[in-house]
C-alpha positions in Angstrom: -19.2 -1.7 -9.1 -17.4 1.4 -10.1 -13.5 1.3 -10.6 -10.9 3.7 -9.9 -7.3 4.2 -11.0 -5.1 5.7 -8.6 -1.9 6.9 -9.5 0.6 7.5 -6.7 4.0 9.4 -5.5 6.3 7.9 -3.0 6.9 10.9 0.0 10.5 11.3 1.8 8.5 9.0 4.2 7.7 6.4 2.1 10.9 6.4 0.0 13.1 6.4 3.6 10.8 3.3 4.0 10.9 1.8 0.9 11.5 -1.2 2.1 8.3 -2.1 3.1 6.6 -0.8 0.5 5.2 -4.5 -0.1 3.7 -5.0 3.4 1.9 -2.0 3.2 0.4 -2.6 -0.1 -0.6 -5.9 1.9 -2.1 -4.3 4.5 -3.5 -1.9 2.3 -5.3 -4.8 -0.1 -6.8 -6.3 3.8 -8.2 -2.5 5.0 -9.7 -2.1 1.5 -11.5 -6.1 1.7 -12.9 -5.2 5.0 -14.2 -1.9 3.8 -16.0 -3.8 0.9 -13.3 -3.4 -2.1 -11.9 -5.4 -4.3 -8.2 -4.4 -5.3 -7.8 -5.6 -8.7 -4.3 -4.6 -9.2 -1.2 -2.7 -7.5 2.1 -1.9 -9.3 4.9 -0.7 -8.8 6.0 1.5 -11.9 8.8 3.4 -13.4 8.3 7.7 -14.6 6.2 10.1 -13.3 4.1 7.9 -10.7 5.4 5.3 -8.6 2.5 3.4 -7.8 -0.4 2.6 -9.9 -3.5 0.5 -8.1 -6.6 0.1 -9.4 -9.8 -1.3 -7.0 -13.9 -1.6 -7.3 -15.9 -0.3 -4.8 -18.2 1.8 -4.1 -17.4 6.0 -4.4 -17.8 6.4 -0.6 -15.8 3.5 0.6 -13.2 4.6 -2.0 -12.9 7.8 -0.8 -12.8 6.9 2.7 -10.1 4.4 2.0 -7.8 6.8 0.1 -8.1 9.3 2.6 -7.2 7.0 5.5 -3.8 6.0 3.3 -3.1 9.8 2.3 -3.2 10.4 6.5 0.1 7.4 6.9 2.2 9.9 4.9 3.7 7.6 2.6 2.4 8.3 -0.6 0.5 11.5 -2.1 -2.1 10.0 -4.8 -4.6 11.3 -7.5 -7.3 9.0 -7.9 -9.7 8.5 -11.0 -12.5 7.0 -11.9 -12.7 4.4 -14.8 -15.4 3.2 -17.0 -15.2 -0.3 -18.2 -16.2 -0.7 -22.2 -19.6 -1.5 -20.8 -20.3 1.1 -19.0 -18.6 3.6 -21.8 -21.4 2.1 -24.1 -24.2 3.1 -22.0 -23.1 6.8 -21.3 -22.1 7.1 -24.9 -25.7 6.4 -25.7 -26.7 9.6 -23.7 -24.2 11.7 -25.7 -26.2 13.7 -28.5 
């Protein structure tokens, strides 16, 4: 299953909400079960991004998901995709 690494900004929304910044990333981790993905992580961070979440799922249902968060307003994201070792291994054998 592909993974993805989003990194995330708090909006004036979102920071005048702050305060339930948890229960969102709750109901956040229960939209992305239902749409088939599994949130392996979601923290809270320090510097240039405020949130850092990484899931496995597939491209569509990703894509979906993020865009259904980025419509709330709380957050504005950039959202990557990650290779595992594994999967680094097999696309480094198609590199000539």
């Amino acid at each position: 299953m592909p993974t993805y690494v989003t990194l995330s900004h708090f909006t004036e929304q979102g920071i005048k909400s702050i305060k339930d910044t948890v229960k969102r990333s709750e109901a956040f981790k229960k939209a992305a079960k239902e749409a088939g993905i599994t949130v392996k992580e979601i923290l809270w961070t320090h510097g240039e991004h405020d949130l850092v979440t990484v899931v496995e799922g597939p491209e569509e249902a990703v894509a979906a998901l993020g865009l259904g968060v980025a419509k709330l307003g709380n957050i504005t994201s950039q959202t990557l995709r990650a290779f595992t070792a594994a999967e680094m291994e097999k696309i480094l054998t198609k590199v000539s």
